[in-house]
C-alpha positions as CSV (number, residue, x, y, z in Angstrom):
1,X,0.0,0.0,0.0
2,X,1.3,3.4,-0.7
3,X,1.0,6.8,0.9
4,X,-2.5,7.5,1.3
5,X,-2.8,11.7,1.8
6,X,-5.3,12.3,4.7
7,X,-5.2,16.3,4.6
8,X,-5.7,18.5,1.1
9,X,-7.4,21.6,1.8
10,X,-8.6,23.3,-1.4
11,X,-5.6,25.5,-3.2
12,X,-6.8,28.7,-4.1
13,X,-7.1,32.1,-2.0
14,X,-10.5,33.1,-1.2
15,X,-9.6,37.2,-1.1
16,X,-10.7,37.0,-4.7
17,X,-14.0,35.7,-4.7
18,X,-16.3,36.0,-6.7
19,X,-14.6,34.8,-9.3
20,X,-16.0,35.7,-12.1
21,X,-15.7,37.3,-15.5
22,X,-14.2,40.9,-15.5
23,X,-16.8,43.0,-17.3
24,X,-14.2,44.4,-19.6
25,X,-10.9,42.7,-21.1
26,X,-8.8,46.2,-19.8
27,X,-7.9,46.5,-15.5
28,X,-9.6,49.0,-14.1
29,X,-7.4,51.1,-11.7
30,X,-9.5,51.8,-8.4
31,X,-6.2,53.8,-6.6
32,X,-3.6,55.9,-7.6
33,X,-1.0,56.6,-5.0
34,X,0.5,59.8,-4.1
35,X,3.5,60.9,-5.0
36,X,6.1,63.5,-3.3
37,X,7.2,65.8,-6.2
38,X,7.1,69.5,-6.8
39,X,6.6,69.3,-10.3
40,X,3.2,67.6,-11.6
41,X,3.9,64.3,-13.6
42,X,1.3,61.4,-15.4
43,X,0.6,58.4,-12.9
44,X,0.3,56.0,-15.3
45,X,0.6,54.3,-18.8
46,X,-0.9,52.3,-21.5
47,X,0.9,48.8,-23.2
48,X,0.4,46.1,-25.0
49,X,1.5,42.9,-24.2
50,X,3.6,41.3,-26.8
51,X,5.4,37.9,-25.3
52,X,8.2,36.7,-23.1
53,X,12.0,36.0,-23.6
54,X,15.0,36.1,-21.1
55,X,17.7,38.3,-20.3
56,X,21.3,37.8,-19.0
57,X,21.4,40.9,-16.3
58,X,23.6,41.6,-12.9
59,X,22.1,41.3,-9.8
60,X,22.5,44.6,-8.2
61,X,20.2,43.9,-4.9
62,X,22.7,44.1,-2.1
63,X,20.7,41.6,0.0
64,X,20.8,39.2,-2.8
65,X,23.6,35.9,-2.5
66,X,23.6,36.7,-6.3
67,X,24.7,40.3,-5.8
68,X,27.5,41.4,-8.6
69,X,26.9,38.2,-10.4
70,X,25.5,37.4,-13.8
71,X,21.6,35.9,-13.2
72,X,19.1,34.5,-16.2
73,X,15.5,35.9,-15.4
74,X,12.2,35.7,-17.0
75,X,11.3,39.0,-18.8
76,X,7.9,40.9,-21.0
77,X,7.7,42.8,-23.5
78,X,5.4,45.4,-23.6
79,X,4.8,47.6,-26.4
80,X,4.1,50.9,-25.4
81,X,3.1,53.5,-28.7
82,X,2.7,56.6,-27.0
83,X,-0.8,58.1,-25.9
84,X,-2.8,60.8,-27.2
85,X,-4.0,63.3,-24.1
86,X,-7.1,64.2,-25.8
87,X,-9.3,65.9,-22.7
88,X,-9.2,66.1,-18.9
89,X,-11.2,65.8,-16.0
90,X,-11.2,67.1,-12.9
91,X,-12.7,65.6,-9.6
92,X,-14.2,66.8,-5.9
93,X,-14.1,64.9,-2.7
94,X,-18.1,64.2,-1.2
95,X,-18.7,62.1,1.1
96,X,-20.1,59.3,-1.4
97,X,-16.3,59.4,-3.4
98,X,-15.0,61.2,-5.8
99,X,-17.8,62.9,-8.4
100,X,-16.9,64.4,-11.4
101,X,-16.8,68.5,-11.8
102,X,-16.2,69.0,-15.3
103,X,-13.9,68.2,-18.6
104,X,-12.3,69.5,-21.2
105,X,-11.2,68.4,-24.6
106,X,-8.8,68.9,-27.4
107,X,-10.2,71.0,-30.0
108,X,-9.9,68.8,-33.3
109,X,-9.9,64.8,-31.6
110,X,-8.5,62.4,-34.6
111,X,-10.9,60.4,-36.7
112,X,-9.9,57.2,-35.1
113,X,-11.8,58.1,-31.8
114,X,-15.0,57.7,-33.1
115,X,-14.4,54.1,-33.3
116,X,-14.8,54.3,-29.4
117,X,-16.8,57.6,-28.3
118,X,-19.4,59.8,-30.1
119,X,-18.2,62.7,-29.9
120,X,-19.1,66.1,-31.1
121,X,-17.7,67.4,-34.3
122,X,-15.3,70.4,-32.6
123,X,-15.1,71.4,-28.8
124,X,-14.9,74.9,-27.7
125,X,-12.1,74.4,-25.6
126,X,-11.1,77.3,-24.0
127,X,-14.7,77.6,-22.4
128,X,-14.4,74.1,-21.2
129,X,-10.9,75.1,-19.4
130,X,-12.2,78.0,-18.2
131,X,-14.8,76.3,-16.4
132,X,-12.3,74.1,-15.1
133,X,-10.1,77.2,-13.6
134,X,-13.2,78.7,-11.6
135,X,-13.4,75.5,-9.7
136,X,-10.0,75.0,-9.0
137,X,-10.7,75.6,-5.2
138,X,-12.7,72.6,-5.0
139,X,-10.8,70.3,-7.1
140,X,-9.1,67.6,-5.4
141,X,-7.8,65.5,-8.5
142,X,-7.3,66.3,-12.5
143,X,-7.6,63.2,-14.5
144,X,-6.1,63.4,-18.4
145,X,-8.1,61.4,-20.4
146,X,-5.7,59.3,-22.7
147,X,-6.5,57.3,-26.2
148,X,-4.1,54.2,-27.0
149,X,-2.9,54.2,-30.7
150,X,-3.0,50.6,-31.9
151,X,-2.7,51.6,-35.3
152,X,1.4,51.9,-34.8
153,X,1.6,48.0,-33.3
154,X,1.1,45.2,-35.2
155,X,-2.5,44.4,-33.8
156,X,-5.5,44.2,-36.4
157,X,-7.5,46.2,-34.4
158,X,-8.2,50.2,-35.0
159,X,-10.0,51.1,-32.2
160,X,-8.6,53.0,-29.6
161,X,-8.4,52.4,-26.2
162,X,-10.0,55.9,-24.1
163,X,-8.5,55.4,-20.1
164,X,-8.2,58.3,-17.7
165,X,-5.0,58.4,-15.8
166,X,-4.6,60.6,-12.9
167,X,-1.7,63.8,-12.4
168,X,0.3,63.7,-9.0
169,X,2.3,66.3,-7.8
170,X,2.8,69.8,-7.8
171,X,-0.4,71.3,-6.6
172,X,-3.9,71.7,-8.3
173,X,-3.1,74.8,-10.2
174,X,0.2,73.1,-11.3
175,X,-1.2,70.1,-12.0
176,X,-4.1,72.2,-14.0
177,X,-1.7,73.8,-15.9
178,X,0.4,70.7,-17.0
179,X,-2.4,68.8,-18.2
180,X,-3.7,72.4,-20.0
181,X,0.0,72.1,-21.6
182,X,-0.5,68.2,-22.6
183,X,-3.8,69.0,-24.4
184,X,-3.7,67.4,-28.0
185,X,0.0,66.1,-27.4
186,X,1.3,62.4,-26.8
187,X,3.5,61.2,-24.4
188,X,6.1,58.6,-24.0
189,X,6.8,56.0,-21.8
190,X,10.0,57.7,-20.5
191,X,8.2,60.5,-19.8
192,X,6.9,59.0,-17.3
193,X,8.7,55.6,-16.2
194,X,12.4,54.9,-15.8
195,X,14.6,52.1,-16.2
196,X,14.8,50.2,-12.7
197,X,11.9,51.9,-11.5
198,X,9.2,49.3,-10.0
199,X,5.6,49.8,-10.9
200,X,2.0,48.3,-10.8
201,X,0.6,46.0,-13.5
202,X,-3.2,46.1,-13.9
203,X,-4.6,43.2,-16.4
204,X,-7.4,40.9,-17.0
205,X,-5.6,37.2,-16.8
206,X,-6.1,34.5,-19.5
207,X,-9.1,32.9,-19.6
208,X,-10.1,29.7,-19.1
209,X,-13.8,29.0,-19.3
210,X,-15.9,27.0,-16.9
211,X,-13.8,24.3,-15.0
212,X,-14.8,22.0,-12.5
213,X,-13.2,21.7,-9.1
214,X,-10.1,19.9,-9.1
215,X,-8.7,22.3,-11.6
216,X,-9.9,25.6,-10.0
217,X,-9.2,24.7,-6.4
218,X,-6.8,21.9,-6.8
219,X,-8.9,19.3,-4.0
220,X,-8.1,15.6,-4.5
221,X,-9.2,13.5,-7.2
222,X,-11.1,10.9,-5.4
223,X,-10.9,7.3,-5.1
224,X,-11.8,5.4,-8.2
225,X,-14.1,3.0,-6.2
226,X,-15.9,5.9,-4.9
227,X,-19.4,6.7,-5.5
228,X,-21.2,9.3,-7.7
229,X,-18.4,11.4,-8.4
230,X,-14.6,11.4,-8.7
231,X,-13.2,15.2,-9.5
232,X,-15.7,16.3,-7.1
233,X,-15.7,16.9,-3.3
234,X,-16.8,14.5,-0.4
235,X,-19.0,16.8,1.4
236,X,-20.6,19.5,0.1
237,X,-20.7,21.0,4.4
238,X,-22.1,20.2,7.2
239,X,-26.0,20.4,8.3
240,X,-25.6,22.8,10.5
241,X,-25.3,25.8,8.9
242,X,-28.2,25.1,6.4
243,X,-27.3,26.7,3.5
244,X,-24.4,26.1,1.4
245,X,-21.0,28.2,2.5
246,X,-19.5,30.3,-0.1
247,X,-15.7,28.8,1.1
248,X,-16.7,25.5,-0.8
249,X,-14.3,25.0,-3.8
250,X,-17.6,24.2,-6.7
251,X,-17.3,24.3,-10.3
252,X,-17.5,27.8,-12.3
253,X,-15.6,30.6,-14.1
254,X,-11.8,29.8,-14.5
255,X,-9.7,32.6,-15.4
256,X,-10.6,36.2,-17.4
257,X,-10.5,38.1,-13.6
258,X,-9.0,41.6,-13.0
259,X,-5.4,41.4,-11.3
260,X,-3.4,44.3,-10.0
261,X,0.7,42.9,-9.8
262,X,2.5,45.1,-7.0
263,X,6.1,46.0,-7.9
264,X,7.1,44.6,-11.1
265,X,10.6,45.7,-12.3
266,X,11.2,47.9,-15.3
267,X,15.0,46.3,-16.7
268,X,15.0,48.7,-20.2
269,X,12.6,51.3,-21.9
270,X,13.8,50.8,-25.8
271,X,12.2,53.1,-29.1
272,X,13.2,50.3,-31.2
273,X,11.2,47.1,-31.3
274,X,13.8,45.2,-33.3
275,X,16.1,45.2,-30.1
276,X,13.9,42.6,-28.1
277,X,12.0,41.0,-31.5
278,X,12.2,37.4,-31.3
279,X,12.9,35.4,-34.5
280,X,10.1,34.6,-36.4
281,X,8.0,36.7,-34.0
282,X,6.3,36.9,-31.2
283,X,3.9,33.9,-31.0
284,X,0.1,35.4,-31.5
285,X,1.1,38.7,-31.9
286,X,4.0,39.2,-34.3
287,X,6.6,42.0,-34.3
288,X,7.2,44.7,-32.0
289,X,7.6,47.9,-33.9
290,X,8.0,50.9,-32.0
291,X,9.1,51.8,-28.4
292,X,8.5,48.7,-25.7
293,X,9.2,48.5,-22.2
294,X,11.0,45.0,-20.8
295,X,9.6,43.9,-17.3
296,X,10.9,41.7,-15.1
297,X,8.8,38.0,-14.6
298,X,5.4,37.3,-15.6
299,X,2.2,39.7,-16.0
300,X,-1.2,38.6,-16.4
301,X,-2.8,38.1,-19.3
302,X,-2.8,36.8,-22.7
303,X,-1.0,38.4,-26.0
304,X,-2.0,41.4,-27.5
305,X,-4.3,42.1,-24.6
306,X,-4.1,45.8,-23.3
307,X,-1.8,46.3,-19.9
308,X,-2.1,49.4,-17.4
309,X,0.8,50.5,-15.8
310,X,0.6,52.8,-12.8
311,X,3.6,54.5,-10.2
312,X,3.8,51.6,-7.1
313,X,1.2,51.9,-4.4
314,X,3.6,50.2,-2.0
315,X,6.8,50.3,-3.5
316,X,10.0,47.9,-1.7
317,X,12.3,50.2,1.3
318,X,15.2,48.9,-1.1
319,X,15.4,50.1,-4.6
320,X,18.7,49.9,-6.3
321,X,19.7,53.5,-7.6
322,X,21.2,52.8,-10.8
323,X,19.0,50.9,-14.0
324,X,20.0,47.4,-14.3
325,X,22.8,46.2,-16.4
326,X,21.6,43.6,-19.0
327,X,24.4,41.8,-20.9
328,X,21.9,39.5,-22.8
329,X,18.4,39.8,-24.5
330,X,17.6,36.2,-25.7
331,X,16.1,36.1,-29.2
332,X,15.9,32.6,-30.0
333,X,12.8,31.9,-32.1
334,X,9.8,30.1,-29.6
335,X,9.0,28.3,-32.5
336,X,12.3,26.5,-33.4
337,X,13.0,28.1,-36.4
């Protein structure tokens, strides 16, 4: 007789229940942390996710037993085209949340946004900003509303993707007055990331339809002699209480749920997409063409799925100074050619 296991408590952490389908395949960002600056900056970016390679680099964290030696890690690429600021927001604090005071937009919005918004056919912008001066006393956050431009990737797709990303910094009227400045412009990633930096990855992760129990909570496959059912669990809970608990791994949605990652590592920010282009491509998405940003480990989600970046929430007491030193960008074909 071998080992029989007595104790398998259901794998999975119950923090993220309900799990079930995000309502849209892009993270929503419910926080954005504040920053100490004096000057006003964006808190976040827009990406595409493109594939994974690895990269030769020198550990530099002093704590590490690697430290000064050459390490192999996992790395992403992301594309990141720059962003159109086509309007702004601005916000007041009530005591249900924030609620929306008013906006402003670019005067002449490209042709490309209608694919997302209706839109009217010319704003009278300095009205709108006007507006948004007056109530600069009561303003407690200015939002730029950003448009992704897929159209300078590979993807297929033209439409747009219209996010609002929020301005730290400075103080209101600075903040007012660098979003003003943005109006109608794009920015880059460098403008507001830098190599080393760690930041927050919002995504919606792969998705994996409706599994049964054993492979969305990992319980114990069952005897084979066993009656009724095999992948399912013994006891569905006790009598007492009556109803059925919501801790009991059942069958449902597997996958496509909103993730933020805490304190991924940016190792390069690159213009050129031919520097981290695998042979033959990246595997369901193709070539990256423009500027990219390469991310230590894994992020959630599937190929050519929209990623949002922010500044860390709870960034680590350590942070080496310097950007990391890569010696080696694998670009050895995932297909084997």
């Amino acid at each position: 007789m071998g080992h029989r296991k007595t104790h398998a408590p259901k794998h999975g952490s119950l923090a993220y229940l309900p799990r079930k389908r995000a309502k849209k395949p892009v993270a929503r960002i419910r926080y954005w942390p504040k920053i100490k600056s004096d000057s006003p900056k964006l808190l976040g970016f827009s990406a595409f996710k493109a594939g994974m390679t690895y990269v030769f680099t020198i550990e530099d964290r002093k704590r590490s037993p690697h430290f000064g030696k050459e390490v192999v890690k996992a790395a992403t690429i992301l594309e990141t085209p720059p962003i159109l600021v086509c309007g702004m927001r601005t916000y007041t604090k009530t005591p249900y949340g924030l609620k929306n005071i008013s906006e402003a937009w670019m005067t002449e919005p490209p042709a490309i946004l209608d694919r997302s918004l209706v839109l009217p056919e010319n704003f009278n912008t300095e009205v709108m900003l006007e507006k948004i001066q007056q109530n600069l006393d009561v303003t407690s956050a200015i939002r730029v509303i950003t448009a992704t431009q897929p159209s300078q990737t590979s993807l297929s797709k033209k439409k747009p993707e219209v996010c609002e990303i929020q301005i730290g910094g400075g103080t209101i009227q600075q903040q007012f007055e660098y979003a003003k400045q943005l109006l109608g412009k794009t920015v880059t990633p460098e403008e507001v990331f830098k190599e080393g930096q760690y930041i927050d990855i919002g995504g919606v992760t792969v998705g994996k339809g409706f599994q049964g129990p054993v492979k969305r909570w990992g319980v114990t496959i069952l005897q084979h002699k066993g009656r009724k059912t095999k992948r399912g669990i013994a006891t569905l809970g006790p009598w007492n209480p009556h109803h059925l608990m919501y801790s009991i791994p059942r069958a449902g949605q597997m996958g496509y749920h909103q993730r933020i990652e805490f304190n991924k590592r940016i190792l390069k920010i690159g213009k050129d997409g031919k520097e981290v282009t695998v042979k033959g491509g990246y595997i369901r998405y193709g070539e990256v063409k423009g500027p990219y940003i390469l991310i230590e480990g894994s992020i959630p989600g599937t190929e050519k799925r929209q990623i949002r970046l922010r500044v860390p929430a709870r960034p680590p007491t350590e942070i080496p100074e310097a950007a990391p030193q890569i010696t080696y960008i694998s670009l050895d074909s995932p297909q084997g050619k």
